[in-house]
Residue frames as a rotation matrix with the C-alpha (Angstrom) as fourth column:
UNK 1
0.571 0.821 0.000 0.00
0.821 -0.571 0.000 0.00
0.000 0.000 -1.000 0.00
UNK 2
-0.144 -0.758 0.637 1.20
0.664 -0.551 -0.506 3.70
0.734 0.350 0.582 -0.64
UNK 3
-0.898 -0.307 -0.315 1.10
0.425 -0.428 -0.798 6.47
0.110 -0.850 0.515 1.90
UNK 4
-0.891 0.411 -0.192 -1.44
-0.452 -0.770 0.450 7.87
0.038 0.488 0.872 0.44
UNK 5
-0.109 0.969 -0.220 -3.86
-0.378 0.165 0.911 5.14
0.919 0.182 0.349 0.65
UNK 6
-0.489 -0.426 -0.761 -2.88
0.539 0.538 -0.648 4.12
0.686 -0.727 -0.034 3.96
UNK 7
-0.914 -0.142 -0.380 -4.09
0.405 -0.275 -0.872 7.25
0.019 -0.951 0.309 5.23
UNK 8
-0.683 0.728 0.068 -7.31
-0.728 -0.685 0.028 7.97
0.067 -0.031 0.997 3.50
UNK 9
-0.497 0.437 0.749 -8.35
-0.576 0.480 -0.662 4.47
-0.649 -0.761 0.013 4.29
UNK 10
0.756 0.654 -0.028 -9.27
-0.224 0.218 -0.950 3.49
-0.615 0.724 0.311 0.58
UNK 11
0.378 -0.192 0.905 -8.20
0.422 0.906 0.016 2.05
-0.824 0.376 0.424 -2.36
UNK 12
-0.713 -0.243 -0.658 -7.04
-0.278 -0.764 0.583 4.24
-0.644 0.598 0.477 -5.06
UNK 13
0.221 0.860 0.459 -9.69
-0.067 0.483 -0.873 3.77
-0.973 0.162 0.165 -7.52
UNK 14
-0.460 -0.373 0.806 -9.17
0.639 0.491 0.592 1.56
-0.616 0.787 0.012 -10.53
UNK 15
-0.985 -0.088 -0.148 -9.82
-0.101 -0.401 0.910 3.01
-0.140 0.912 0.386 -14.09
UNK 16
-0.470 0.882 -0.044 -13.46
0.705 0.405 0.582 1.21
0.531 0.242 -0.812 -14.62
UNK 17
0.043 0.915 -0.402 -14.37
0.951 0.086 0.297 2.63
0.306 -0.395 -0.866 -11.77
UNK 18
-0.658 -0.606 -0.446 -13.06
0.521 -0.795 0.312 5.95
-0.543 -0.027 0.839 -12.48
UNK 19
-0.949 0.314 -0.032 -14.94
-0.032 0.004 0.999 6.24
0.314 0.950 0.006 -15.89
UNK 20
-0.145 0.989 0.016 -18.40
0.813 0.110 0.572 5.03
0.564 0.096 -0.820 -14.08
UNK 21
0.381 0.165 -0.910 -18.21
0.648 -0.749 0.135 8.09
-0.659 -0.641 -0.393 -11.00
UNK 22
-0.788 -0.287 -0.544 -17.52
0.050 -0.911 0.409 10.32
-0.613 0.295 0.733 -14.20
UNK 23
-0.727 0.661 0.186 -20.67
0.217 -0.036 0.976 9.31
0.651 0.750 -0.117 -15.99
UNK 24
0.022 0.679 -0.734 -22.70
0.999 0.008 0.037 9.36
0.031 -0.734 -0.678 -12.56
UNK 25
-0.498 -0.368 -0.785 -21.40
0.334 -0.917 0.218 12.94
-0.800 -0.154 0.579 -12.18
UNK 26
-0.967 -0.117 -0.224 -22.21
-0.075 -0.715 0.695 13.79
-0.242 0.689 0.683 -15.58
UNK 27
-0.391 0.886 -0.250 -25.70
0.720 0.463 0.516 12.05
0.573 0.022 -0.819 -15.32
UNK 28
-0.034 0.569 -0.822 -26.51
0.940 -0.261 -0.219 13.98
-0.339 -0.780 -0.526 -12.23
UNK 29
-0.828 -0.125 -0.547 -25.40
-0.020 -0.968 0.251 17.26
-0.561 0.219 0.798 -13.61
UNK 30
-0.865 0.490 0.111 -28.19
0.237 0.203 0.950 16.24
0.443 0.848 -0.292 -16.59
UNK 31
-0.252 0.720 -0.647 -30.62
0.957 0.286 -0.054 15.37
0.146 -0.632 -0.761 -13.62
UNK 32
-0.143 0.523 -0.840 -30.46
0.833 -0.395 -0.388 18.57
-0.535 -0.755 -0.379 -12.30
UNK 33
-0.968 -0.227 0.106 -30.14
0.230 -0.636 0.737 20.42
-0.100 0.738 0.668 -15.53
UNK 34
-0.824 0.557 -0.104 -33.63
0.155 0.398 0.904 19.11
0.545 0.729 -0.414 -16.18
UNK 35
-0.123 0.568 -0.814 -35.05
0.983 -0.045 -0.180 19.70
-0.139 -0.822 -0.553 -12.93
UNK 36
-0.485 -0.137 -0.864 -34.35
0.029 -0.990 0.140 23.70
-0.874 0.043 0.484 -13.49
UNK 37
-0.972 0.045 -0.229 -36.05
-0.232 -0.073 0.970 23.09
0.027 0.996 0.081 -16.14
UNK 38
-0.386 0.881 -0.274 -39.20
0.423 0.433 0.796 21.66
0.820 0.192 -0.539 -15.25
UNK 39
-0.437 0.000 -0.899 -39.37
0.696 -0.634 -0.338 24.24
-0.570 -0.773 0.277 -12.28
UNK 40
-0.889 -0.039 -0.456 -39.21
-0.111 -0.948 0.298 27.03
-0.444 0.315 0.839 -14.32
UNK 41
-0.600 0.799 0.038 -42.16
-0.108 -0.128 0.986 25.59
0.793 0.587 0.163 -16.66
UNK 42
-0.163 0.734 -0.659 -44.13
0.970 0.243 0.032 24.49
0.183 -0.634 -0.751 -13.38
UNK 43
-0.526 -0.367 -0.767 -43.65
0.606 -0.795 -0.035 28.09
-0.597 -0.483 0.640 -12.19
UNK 44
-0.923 0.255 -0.288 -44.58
-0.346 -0.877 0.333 29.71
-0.167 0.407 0.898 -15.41
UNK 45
-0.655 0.692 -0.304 -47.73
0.227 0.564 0.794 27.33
0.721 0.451 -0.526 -15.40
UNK 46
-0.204 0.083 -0.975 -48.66
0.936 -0.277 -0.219 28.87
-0.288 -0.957 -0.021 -12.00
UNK 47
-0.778 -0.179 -0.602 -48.45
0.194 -0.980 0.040 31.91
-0.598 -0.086 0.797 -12.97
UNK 48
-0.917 0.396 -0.048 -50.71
0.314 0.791 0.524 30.81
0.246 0.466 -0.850 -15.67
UNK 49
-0.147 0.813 -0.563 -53.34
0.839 0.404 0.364 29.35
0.524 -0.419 -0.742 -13.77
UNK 50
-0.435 0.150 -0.888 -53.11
0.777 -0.436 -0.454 32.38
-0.455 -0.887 0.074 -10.99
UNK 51
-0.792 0.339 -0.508 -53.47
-0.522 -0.808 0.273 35.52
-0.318 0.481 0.817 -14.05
UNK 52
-0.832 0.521 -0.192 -56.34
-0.110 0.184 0.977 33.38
0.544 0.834 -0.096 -15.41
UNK 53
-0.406 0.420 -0.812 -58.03
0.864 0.465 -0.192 32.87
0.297 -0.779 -0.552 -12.32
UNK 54
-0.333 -0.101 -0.937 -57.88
0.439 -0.896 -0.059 36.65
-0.834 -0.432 0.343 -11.97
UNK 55
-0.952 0.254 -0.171 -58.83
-0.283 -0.515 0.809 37.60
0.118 0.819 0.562 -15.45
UNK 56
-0.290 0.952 -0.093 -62.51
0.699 0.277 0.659 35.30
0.653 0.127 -0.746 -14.70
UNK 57
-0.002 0.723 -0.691 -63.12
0.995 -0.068 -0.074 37.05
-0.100 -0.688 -0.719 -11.67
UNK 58
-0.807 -0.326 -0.492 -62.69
0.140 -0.915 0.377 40.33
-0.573 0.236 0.785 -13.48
UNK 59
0.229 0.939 0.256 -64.91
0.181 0.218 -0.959 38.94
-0.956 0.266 -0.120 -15.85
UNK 60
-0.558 -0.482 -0.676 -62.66
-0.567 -0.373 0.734 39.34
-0.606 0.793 -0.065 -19.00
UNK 61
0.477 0.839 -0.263 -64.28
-0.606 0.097 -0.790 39.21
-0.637 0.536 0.554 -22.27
UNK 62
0.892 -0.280 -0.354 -61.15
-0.233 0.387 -0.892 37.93
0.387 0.879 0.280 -24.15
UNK 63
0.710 -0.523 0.472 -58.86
-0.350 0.319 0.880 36.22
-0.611 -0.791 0.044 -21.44
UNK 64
0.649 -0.558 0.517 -56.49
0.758 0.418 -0.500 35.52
0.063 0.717 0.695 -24.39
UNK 65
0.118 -0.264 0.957 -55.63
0.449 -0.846 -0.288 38.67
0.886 0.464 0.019 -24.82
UNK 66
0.900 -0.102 0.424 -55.96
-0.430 -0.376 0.821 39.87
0.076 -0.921 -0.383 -21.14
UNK 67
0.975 -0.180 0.130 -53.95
-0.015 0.532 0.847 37.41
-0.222 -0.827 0.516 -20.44
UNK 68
0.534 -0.701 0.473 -50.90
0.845 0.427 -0.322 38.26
0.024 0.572 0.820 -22.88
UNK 69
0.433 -0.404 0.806 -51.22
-0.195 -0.915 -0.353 41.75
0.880 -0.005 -0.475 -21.89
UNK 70
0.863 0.503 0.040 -51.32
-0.163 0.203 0.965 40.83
0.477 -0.840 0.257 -18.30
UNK 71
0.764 -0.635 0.114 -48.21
0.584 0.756 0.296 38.59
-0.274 -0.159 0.948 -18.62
UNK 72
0.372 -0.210 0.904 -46.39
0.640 -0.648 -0.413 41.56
0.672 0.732 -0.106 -20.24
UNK 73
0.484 0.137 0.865 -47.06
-0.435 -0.820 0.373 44.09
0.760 -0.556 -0.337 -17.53
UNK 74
0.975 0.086 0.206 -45.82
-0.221 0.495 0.840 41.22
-0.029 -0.865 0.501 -15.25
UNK 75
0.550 -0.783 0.289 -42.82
0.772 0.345 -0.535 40.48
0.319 0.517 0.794 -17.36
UNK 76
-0.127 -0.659 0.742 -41.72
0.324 -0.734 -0.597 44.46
0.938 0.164 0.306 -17.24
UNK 77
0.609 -0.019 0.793 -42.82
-0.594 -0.673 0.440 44.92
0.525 -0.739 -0.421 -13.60
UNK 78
-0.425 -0.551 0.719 -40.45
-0.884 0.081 -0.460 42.46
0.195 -0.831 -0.521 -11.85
UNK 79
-0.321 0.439 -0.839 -41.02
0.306 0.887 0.347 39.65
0.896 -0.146 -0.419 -9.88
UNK 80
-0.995 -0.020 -0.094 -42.70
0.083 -0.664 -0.743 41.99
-0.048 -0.747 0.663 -7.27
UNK 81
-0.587 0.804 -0.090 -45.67
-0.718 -0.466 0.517 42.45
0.374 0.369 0.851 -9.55
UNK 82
-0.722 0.612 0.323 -49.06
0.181 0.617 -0.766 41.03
-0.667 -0.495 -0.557 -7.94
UNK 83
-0.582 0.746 0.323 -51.71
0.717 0.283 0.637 39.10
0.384 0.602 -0.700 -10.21
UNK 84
0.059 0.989 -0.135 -54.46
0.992 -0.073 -0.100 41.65
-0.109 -0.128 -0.986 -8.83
UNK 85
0.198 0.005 -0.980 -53.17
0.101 -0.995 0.016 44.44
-0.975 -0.102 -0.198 -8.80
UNK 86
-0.925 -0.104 -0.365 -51.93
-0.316 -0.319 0.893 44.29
-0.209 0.942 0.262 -12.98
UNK 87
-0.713 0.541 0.445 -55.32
0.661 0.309 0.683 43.07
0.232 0.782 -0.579 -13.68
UNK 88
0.433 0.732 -0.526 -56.89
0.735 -0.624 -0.264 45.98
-0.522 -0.272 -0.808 -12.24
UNK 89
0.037 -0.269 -0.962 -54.86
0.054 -0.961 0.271 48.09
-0.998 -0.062 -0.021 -13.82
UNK 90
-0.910 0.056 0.410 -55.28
0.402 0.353 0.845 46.06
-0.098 0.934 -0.344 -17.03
UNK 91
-0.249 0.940 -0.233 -58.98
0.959 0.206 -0.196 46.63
-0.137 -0.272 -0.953 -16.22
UNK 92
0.234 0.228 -0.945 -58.71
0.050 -0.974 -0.222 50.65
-0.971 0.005 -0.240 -15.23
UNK 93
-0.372 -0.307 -0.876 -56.58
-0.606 -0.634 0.480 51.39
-0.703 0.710 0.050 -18.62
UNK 94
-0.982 0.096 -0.161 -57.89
-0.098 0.469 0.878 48.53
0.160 0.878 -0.451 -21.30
UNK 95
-0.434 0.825 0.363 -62.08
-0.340 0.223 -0.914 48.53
-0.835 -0.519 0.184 -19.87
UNK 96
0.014 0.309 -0.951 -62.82
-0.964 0.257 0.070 46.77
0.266 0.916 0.301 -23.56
UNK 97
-0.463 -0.591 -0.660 -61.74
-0.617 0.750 -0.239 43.62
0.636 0.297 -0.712 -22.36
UNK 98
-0.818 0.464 -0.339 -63.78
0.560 0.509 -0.654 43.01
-0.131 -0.725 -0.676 -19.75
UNK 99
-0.050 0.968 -0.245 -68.04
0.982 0.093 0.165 42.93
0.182 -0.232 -0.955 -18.58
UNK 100
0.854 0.512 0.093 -69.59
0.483 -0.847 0.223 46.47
0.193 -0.146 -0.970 -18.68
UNK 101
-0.107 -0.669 -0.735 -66.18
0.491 -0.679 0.546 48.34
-0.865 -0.303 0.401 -18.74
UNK 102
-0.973 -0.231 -0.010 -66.23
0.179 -0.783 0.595 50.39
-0.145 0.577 0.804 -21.95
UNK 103
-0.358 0.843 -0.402 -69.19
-0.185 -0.485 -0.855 52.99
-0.915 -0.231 0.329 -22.35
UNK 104
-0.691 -0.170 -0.703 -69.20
-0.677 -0.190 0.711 52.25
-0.255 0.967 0.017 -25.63
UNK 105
-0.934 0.221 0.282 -70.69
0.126 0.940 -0.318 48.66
-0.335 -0.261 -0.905 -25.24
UNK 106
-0.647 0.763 0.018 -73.71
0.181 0.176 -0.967 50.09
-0.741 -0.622 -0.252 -24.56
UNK 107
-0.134 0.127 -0.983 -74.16
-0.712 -0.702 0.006 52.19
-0.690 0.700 0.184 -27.31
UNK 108
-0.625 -0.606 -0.491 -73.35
-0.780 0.472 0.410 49.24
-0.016 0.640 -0.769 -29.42
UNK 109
-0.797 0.601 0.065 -75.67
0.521 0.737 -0.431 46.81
-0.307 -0.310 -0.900 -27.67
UNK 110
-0.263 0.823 -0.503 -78.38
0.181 -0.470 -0.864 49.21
-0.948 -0.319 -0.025 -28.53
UNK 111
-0.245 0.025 -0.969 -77.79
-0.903 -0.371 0.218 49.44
-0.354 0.928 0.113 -32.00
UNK 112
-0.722 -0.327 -0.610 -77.74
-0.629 0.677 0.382 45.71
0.288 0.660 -0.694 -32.36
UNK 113
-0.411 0.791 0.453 -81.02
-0.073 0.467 -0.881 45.36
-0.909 -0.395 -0.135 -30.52
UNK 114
0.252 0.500 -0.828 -82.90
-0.940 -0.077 -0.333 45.28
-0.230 0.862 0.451 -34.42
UNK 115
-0.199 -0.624 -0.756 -80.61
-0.943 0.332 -0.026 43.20
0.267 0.708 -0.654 -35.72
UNK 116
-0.894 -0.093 0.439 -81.13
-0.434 0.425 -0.794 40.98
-0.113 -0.900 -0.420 -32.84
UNK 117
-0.212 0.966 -0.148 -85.11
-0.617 -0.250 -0.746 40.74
-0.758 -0.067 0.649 -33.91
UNK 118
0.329 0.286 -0.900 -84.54
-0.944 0.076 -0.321 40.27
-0.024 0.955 0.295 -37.12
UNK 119
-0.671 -0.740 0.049 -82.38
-0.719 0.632 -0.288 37.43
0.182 -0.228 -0.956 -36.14
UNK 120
-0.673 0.563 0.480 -84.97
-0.452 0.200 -0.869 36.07
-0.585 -0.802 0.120 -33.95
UNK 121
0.542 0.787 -0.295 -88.11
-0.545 0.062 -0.836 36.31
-0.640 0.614 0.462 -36.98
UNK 122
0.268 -0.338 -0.902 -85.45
-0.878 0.299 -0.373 34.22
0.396 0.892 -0.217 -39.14
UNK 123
-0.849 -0.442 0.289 -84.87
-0.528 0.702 -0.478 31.50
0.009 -0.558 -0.830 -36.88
UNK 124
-0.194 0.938 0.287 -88.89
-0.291 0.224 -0.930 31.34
-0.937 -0.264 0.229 -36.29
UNK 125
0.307 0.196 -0.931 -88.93
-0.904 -0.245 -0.350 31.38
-0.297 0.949 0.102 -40.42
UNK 126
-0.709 -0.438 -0.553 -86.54
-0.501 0.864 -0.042 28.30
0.496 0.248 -0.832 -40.53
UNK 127
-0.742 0.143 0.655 -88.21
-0.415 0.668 -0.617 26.56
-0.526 -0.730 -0.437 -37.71
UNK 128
0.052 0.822 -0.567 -91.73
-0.747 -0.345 -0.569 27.01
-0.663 0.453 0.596 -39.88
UNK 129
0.307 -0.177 -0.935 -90.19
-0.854 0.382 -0.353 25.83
0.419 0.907 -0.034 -43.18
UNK 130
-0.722 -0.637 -0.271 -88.70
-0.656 0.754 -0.026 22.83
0.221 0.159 -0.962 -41.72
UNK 131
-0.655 0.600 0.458 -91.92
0.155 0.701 -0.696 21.51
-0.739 -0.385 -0.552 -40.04
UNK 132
0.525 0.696 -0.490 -94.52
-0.598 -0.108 -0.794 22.87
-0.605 0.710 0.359 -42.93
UNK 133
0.041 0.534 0.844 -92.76
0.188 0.826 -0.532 21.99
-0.981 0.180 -0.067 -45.99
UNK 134
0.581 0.282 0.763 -94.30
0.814 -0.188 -0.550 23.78
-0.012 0.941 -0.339 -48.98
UNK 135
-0.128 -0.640 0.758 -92.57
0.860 -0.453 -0.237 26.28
0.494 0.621 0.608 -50.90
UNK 136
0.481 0.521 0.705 -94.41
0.308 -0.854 0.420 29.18
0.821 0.015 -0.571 -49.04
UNK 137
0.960 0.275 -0.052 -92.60
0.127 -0.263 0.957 28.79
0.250 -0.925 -0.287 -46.06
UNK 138
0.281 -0.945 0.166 -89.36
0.825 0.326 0.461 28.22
-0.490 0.007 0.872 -47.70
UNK 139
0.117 -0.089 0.989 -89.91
0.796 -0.587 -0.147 31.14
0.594 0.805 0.002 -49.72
UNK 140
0.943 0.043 0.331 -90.67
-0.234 -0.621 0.748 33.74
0.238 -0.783 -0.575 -46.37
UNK 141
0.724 -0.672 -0.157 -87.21
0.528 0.392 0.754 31.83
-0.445 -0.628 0.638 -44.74
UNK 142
0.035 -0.846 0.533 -85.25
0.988 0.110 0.108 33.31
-0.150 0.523 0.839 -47.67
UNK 143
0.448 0.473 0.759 -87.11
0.282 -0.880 0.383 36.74
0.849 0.043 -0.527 -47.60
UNK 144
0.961 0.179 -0.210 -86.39
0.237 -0.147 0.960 36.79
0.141 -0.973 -0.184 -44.12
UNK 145
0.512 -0.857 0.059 -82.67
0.846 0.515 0.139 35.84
-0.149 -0.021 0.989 -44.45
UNK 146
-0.198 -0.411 0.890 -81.97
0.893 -0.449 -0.008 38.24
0.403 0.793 0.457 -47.17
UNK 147
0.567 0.238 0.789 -83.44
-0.012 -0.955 0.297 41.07
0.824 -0.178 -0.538 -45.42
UNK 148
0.971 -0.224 -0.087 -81.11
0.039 -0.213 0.976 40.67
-0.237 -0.951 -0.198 -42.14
């Protein structure tokens, strides 16, 4: 035995088993590459789940979109930035995106009350023609149509 192994109590280790505690090593490095890796997506799936969760109870109209702006505003504030507080403020400055926030809406809903009717008296037209039959009722369906 050499001095050297005498006093750390071990064998020098042999070539084989040189080679396998350099693939373990390089295995584990892999291991935990991958872990940092499947954090980070768990993390950004959280986040996720938490800005959508917040965009329903806002009532957003187009939680796509909310939710890309959202993620944005979150992106450039830090990792300080709190899910309620950017989706109110998504809310105060973007009020299109969400239930009864732009005045406009209304306006809009009010124009499309007709349309809405006319909708309505074509549906009742189809319903007709499919259970009558005869040309007369297929003829009103298409009147109807054409005129909405």
């Amino acid at each position: 035995m050499t001095d050297e192994s005498r006093t750390s109590g071990r064998e020098p280790l042999g070539t084989d088993e040189q080679r396998d505690a350099e693939v373990l090593g390089a295995r584990v490095e892999s291991l935990e590459a991958e872990l940092e890796v499947a954090r980070a997506e768990a993390n950004a799936a959280a986040r996720r789940h938490a800005v959508d969760l917040e965009l329903m109870r806002a009532e957003a109209i187009d939680v796509e979109t909310a939710r890309i702006l959202a993620e944005h505003a979150m992106d450039s504030a830090g990792d300080g930035a709190e899910v309620e507080s950017v989706v109110s403020e998504l809310r105060r400055t973007k009020p299109f995106l969400f239930r009864g926030g732009a005045p406009s809406d209304r306006g809009h809903s009010a124009a499309m009350a007709g349309r809405a009717r006319r909708d309505e008296s074509t549906r009742s037209s189809t319903a007709r023609a499919a259970a009558a039959g005869d040309r007369g009722a297929l003829l009103q369906y298409l009147r109807a149509r054409r005129a909405s």
